[in-house]
C-alpha positions in Angstrom: 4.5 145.1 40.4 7.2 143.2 42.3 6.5 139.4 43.8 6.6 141.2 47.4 4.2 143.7 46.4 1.2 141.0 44.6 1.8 138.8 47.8 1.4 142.5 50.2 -1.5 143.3 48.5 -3.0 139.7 48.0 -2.7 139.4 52.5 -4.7 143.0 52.8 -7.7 141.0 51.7 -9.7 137.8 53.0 -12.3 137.1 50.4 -11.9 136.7 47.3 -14.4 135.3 44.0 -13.6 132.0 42.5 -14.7 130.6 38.9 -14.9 127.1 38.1 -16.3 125.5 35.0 -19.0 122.8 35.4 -20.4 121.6 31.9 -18.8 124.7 29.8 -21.0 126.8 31.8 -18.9 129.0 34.1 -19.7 129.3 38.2 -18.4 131.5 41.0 -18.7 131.4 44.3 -17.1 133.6 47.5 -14.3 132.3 49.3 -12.5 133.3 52.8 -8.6 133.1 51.1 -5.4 132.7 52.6 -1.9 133.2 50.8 1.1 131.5 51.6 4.3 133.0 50.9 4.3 131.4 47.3 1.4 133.0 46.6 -0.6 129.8 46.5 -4.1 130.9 47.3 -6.1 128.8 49.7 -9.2 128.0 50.9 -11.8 126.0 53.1 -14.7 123.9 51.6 -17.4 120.9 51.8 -16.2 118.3 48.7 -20.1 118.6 48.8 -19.7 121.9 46.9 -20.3 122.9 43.1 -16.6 124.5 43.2 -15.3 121.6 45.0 -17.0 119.0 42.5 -15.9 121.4 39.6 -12.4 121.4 40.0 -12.5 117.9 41.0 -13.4 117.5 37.2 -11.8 120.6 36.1 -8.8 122.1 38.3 -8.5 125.3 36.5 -9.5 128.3 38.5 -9.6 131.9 38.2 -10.2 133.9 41.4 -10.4 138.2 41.6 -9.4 139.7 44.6 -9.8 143.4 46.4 -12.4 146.1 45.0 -11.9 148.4 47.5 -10.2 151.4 46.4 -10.7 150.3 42.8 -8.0 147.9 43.0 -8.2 144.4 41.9 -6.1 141.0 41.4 -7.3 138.7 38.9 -5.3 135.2 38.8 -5.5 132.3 36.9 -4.1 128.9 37.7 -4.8 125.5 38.7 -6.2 124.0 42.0 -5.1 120.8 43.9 -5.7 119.3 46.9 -3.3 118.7 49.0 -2.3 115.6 51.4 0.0 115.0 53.7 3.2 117.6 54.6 1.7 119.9 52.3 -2.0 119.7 53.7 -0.4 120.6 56.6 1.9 123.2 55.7 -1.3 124.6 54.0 -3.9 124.2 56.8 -0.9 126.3 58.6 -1.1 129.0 56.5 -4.9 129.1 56.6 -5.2 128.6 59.9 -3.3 131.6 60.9 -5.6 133.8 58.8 -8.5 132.2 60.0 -8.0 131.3 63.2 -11.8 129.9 63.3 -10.5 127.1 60.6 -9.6 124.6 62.9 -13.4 124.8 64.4 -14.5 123.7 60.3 -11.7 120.9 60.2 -14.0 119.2 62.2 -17.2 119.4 60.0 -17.8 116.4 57.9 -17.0 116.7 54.5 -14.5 119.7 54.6 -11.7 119.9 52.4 -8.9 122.2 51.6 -7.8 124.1 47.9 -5.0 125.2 46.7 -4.2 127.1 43.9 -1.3 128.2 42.3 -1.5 131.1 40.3 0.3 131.1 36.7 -1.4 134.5 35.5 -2.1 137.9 37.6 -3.6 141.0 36.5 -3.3 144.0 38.9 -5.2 147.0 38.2 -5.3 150.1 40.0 -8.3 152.2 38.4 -8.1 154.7 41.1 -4.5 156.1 40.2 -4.2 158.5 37.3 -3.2 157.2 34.9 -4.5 154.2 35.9 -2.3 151.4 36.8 -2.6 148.0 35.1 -0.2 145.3 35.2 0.3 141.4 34.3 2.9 138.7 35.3 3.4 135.5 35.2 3.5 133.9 38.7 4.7 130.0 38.5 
């Protein structure tokens, strides 16, 4: 799978499942996603939330995205938070996937993720032979 492809198939989807750690104990939670052209994934949240709290302590992340169709991304990587130019430059690429986003800048609490992906898994389970393939990202 080329970069252009992941980042192709990454943009037909707007949700995805993100796992944090808290205590050993693993935790996951649904996210609204958007994916800038360095295939940073990004997403919304209160700093009130377990995920938000967890990578605060914890930044690495591991997020699955797609299942229709049988087809899946899994990534790995680690989250940040970004400030200044590169908030923006984020809340850019959110915002023009969720155009409801600047509505939930407003809300107390909110704060924006990043994450960059080092590991991807893209499987396929609905082509024969099935497809399954990994890369390194970053």
């Amino acid at each position: 799978m080329t970069r252009a492809e992941l980042l192709a198939f990454l943009r037909m989807h707007r949700l995805a499942v993100v796992s944090t750690v808290h205590d050993g104990a693993p935790q996951a939670a649904v996210v609204g996603i958007a994916v800038s052209d360095d295939i940073e994934i990004i997403f919304d949240t209160l700093t009130t939330s377990r995920k938000y709290q967890n990578l605060s302590a914890d930044p690495h992340a591991a997020l699955v995205v797609g299942w229709d169709a049988e087809q899946t991304a899994q990534l790995e990587g680690t989250a940040d938070f970004p400030t200044g130019a590169e908030l923006a430059a984020c809340k850019q690429v959110y915002f023009a996937a969720w155009p409801d986003g600047p509505e939930r800048e407003a809300w107390a609490n909110i704060g924006y993720v990043r994450v960059r992906p080092n590991w991807v898994r893209f499987s396929d389970f609905g082509a024969v032979p099935a497809r399954i393939e990994e890369m390194r990202v970053i």
